[in-house]
C-alpha positions as CSV (number, residue, x, y, z in Angstrom):
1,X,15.2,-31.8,-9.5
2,X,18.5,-30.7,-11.3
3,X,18.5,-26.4,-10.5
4,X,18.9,-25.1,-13.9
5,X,21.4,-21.9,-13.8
6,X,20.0,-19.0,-15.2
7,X,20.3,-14.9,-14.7
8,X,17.3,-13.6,-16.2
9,X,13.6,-14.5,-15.6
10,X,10.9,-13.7,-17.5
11,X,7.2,-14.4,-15.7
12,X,4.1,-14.4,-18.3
13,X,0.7,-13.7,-16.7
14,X,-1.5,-12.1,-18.9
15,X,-4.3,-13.1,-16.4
16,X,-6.2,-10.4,-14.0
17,X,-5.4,-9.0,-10.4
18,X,-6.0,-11.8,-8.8
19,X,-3.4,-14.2,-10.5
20,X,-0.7,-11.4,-10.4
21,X,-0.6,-11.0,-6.9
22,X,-0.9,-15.0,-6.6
23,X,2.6,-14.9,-8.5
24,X,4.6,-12.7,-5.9
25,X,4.9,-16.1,-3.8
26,X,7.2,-17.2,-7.3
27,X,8.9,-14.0,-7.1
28,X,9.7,-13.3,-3.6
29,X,11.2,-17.5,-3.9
30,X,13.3,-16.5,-6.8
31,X,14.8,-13.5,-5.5
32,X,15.5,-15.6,-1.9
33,X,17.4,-18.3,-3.6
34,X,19.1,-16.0,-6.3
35,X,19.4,-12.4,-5.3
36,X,21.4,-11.1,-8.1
37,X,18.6,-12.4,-10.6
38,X,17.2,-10.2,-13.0
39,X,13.3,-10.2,-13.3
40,X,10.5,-8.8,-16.0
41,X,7.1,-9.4,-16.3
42,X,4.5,-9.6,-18.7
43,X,1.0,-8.6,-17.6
44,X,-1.9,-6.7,-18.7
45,X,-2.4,-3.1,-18.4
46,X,-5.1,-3.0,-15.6
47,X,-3.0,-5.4,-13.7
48,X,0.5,-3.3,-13.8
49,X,-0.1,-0.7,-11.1
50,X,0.6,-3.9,-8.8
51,X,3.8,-4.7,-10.1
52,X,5.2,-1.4,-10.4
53,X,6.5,-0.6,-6.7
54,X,8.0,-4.1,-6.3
55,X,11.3,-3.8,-6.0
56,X,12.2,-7.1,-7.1
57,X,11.1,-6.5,-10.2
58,X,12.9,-5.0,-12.6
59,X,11.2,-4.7,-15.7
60,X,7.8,-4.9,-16.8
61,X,6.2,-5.7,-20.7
62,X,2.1,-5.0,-20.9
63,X,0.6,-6.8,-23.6
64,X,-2.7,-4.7,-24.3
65,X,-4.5,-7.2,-26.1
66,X,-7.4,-4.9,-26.9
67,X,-5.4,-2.0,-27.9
68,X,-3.5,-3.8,-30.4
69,X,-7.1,-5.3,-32.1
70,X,-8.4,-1.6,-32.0
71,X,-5.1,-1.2,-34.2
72,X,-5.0,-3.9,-36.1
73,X,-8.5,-2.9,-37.7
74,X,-7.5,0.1,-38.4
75,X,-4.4,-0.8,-40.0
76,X,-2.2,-3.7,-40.5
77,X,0.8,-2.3,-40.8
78,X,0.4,-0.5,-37.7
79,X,-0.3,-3.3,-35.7
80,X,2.8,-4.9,-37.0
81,X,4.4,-2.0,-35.6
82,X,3.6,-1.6,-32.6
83,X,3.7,-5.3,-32.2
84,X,6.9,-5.7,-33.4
85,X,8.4,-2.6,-30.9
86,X,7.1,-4.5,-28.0
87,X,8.5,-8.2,-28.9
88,X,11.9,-6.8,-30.0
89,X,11.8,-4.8,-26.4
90,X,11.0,-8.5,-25.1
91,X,13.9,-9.5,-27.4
92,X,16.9,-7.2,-26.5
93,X,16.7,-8.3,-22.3
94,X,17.9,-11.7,-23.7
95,X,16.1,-13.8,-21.0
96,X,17.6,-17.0,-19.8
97,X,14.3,-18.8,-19.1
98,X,10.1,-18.2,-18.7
99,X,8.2,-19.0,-16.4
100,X,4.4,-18.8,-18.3
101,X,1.8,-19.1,-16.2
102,X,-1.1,-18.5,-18.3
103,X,-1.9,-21.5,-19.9
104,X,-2.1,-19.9,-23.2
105,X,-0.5,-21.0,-26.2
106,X,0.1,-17.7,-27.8
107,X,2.4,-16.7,-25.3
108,X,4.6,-20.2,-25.1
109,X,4.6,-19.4,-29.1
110,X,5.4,-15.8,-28.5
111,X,8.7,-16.6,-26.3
112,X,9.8,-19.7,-28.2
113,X,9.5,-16.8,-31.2
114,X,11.4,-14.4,-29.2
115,X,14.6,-17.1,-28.0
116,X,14.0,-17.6,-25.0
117,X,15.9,-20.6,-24.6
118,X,14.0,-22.1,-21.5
119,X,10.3,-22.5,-21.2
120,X,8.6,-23.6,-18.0
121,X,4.7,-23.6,-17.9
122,X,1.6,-25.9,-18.0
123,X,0.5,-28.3,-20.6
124,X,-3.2,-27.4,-20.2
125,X,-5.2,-28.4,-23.0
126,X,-2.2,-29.3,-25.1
127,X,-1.7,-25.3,-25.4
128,X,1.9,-26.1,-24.2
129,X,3.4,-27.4,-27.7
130,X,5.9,-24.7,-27.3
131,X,7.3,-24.9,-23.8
132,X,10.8,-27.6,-23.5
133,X,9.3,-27.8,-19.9
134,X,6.4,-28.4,-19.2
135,X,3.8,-29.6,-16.1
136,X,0.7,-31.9,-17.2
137,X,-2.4,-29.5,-16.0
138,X,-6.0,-31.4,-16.6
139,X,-7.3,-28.0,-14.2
140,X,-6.5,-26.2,-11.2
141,X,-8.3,-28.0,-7.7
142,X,-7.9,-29.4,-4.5
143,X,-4.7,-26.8,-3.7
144,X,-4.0,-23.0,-4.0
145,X,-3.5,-21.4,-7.2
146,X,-0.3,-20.4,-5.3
147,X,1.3,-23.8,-5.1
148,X,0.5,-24.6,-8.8
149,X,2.4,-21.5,-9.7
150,X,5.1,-22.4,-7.1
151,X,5.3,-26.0,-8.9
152,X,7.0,-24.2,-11.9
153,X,10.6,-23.2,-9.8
154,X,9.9,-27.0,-8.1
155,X,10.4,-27.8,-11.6
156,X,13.5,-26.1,-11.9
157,X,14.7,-27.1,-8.8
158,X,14.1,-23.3,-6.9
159,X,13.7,-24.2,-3.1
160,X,10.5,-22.1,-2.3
161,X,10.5,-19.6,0.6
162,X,8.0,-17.4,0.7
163,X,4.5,-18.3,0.1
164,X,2.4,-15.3,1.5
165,X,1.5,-12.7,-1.5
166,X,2.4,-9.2,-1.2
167,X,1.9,-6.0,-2.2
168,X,4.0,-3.1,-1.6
169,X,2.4,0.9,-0.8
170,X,3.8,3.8,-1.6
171,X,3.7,6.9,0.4
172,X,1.4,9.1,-1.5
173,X,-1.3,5.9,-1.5
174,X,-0.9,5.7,2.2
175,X,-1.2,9.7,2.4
176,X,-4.4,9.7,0.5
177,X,-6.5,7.2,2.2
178,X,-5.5,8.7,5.4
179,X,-6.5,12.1,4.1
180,X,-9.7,10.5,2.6
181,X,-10.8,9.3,6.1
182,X,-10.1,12.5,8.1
183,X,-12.0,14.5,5.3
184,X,-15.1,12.2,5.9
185,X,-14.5,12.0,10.2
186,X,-12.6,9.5,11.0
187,X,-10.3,9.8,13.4
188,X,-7.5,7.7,13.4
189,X,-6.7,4.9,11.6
190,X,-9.0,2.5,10.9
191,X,-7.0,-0.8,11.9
192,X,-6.0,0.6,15.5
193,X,-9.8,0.6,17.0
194,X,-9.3,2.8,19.9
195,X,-12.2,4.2,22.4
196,X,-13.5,6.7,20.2
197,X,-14.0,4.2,17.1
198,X,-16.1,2.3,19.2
199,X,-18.0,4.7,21.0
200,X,-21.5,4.4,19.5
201,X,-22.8,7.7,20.8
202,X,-20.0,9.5,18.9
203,X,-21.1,7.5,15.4
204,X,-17.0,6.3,15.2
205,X,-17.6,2.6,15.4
206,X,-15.0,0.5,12.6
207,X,-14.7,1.7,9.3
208,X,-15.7,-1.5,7.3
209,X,-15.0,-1.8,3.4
210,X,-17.7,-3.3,1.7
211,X,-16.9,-4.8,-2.2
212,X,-20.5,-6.0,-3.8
213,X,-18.7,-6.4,-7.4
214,X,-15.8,-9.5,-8.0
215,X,-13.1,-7.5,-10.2
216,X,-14.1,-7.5,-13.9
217,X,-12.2,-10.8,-15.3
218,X,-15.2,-12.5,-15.2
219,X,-17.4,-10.1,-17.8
220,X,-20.6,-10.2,-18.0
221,X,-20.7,-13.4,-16.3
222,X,-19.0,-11.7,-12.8
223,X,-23.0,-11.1,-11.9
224,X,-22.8,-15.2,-10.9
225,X,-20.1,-14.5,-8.6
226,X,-22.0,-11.5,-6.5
227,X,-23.9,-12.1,-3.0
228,X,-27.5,-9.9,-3.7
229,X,-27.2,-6.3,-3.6
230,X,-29.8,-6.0,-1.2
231,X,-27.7,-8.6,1.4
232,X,-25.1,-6.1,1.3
233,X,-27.5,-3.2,2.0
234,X,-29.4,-5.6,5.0
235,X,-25.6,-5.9,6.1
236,X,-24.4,-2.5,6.1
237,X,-27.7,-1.2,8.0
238,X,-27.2,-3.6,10.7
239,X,-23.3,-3.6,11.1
240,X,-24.5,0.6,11.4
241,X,-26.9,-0.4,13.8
242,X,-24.8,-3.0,16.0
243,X,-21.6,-1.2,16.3
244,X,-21.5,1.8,14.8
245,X,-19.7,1.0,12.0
246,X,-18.6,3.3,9.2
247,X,-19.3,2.2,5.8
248,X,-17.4,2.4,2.6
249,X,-18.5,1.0,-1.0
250,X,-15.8,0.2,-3.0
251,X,-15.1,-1.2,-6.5
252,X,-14.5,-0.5,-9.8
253,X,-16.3,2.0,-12.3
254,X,-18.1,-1.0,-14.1
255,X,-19.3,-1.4,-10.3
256,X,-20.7,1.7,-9.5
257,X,-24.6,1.2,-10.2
258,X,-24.4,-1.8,-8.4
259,X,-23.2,0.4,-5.4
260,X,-25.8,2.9,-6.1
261,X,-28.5,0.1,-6.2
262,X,-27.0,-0.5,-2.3
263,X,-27.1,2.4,-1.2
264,X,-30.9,3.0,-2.2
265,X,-31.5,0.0,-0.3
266,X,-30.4,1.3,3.0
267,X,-31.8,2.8,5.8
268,X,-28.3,4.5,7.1
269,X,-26.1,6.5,5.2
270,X,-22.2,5.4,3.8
271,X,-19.8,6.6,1.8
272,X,-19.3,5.3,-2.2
273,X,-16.1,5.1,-3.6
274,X,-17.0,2.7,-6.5
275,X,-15.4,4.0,-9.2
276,X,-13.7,6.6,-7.4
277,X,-10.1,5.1,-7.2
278,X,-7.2,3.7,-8.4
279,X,-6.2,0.2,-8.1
280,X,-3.2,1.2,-5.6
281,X,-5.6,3.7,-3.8
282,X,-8.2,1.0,-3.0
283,X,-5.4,-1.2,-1.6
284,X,-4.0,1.7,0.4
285,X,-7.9,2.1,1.6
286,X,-8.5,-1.4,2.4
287,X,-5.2,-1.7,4.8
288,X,-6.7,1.3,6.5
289,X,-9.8,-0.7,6.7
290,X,-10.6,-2.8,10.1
291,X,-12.7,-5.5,8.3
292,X,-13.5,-6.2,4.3
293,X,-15.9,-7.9,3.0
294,X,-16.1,-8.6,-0.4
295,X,-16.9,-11.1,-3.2
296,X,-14.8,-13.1,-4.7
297,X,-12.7,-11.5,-6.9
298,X,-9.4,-9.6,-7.9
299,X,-10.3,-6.9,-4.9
300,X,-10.4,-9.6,-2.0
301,X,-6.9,-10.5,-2.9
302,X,-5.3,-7.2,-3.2
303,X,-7.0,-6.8,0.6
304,X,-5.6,-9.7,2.0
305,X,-1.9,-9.1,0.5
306,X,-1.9,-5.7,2.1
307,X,-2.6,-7.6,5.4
308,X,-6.5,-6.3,5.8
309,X,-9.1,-8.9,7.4
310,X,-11.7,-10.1,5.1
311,X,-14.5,-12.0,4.9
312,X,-14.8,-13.6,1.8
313,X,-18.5,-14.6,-0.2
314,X,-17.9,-17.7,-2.6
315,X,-20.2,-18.8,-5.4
316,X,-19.0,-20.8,-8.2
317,X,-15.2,-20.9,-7.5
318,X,-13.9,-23.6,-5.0
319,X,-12.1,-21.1,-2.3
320,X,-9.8,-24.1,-1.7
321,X,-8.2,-23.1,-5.2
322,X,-9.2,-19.1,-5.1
323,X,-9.6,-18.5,-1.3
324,X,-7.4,-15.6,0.4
């Protein structure tokens, strides 16, 4: 494939945390092969904090979907508005090319609407009417979400290099979930499991993140994605039990009655943070972690990028396609 010369990228994912973090692959690539390249990104609000210490980003557009219906039915006009302020902010970085991978055709519209004179996504669905180039896409299966999203600078001749997500900690992240685990006894980091975290006597066995929710892209419907709530209190009492092992719940605030239901259904006590944190602090937490084990979801992948072992629960999703 002919490279096509460009200066300015613009990456659309308006998809959750998962999908972000499956783009960094696409943007550690780009930067490899083209160093001075300028890149911004369009994401949703809740999936921002992960963009927002990479370096190699330089820009970043949310597109707050609900907010702007909330406005829109109040007014019109000030919809228009405030829609208009962020495609003109879109407008005035005068991107060379897009590289859309959220399948929608809204946003291939949007940045055909905006100038953007090249377009690369998928045709899924025929929702790629707008795009000049496109990828045939009947679904994603039998390889990564990863290598899909890498096709698009395969189809723009971008040699890939980098294929392992990431997400970069700051400081004060890393300072808090340190502080959180001395506060509540433990006494070293969790990943370096020295004597005392494994003396059973003591109580300081592995401190072991447990994540009974999925993330909340999947609604209402995230419930057919979750191993039991009682397997995850049979498996926190025994890990206890076994090897000492210091427990954590964690998740999201849409999460925390389900961790509540867990911890009424053990025999030992843990610590809940569902709810409790922010996106970056939970990754920071789950470095610190010497084991996850979580559903599948937005929160397994933000543990594996930050290098955490986990053991991942699959339902309906083919972890061929989804898997860490």
């Amino acid at each position: 494939m002919r490279p096509v010369s460009f200066k300015k990228v613009l990456i659309v994912n308006i998809f959750g945390i998962g999908d972000v973090l499956f783009t960094t692959p696409l943007i550690s690539s780009l930067k490899a092969a083209y160093p001075d390249v300028q890149i911004g990104y369009l994401c949703n609000r809740r999936t921002a904090p992960l963009l927002e210490h990479n370096s190699q980003v330089d820009r970043i557009f949310i597109y707050a979907r609900d907010e702007l219906d909330i406005i829109r039915k109040r007014s019109r006009w000030g919809y228009w508005k405030v829609f208009g302020a962020f495609v003109q902010g879109i407008k005035e970085e005068r991107f060379d090319i897009v590289l859309d991978v959220s399948l929608s055709g809204f946003t291939a519209f949007l940045t055909w609407w905006i100038g953007i004179p090249c377009r690369v996504g998928f045709d899924y669905k025929r929702r790629g009417f707008f795009l000049n180039k496109k990828i045939p896409l009947k679904g994603y299966e039998d390889k990564h979400v990863v290598e899909y999203y890498l096709d698009l600078l395969r189809e723009i001749g971008v040699p890939i290099k980098h294929k392992a997500m990431e997400l970069p900690l700051i400081k004060e992240d890393m300072d808090w979930a340190s502080g959180f685990l001395k506060e509540n006894g433990v006494p070293c980091l969790a990943g370096r499991v020295g004597p005392a975290m494994r003396d059973r006597r003591a109580g300081r066995g592995p401190v072991i993140g447990l994540v009974p929710g999925g993330g909340e892209s999947w609604g209402k419907e995230a419930v057919y994605k979750r191993w039991p709530a009682g397997s995850f209190a049979k498996l926190a009492d025994k890990l206890i039990e076994k090897s000492a092992a210091q427990i954590i719940l964690l998740g999201g605030p849409a999460e925390s009655r389900l961790c509540e239901e867990i911890v009424r259904g053990m025999r030992n006590p843990c610590l809940s943070l569902c709810g409790k944190t922010s996106l970056t602090q939970f990754a920071a937490l789950a470095k610190q972690c010497s084991l996850i084990v979580t559903n599948d979801g937005g929160p397994l992948h933000v543990a594996v990028a930050t290098g955490s072992k986990t053991v991942s629960i699959f339902g309906p999703v083919d972890d061929v396609v989804y898997g860490p």
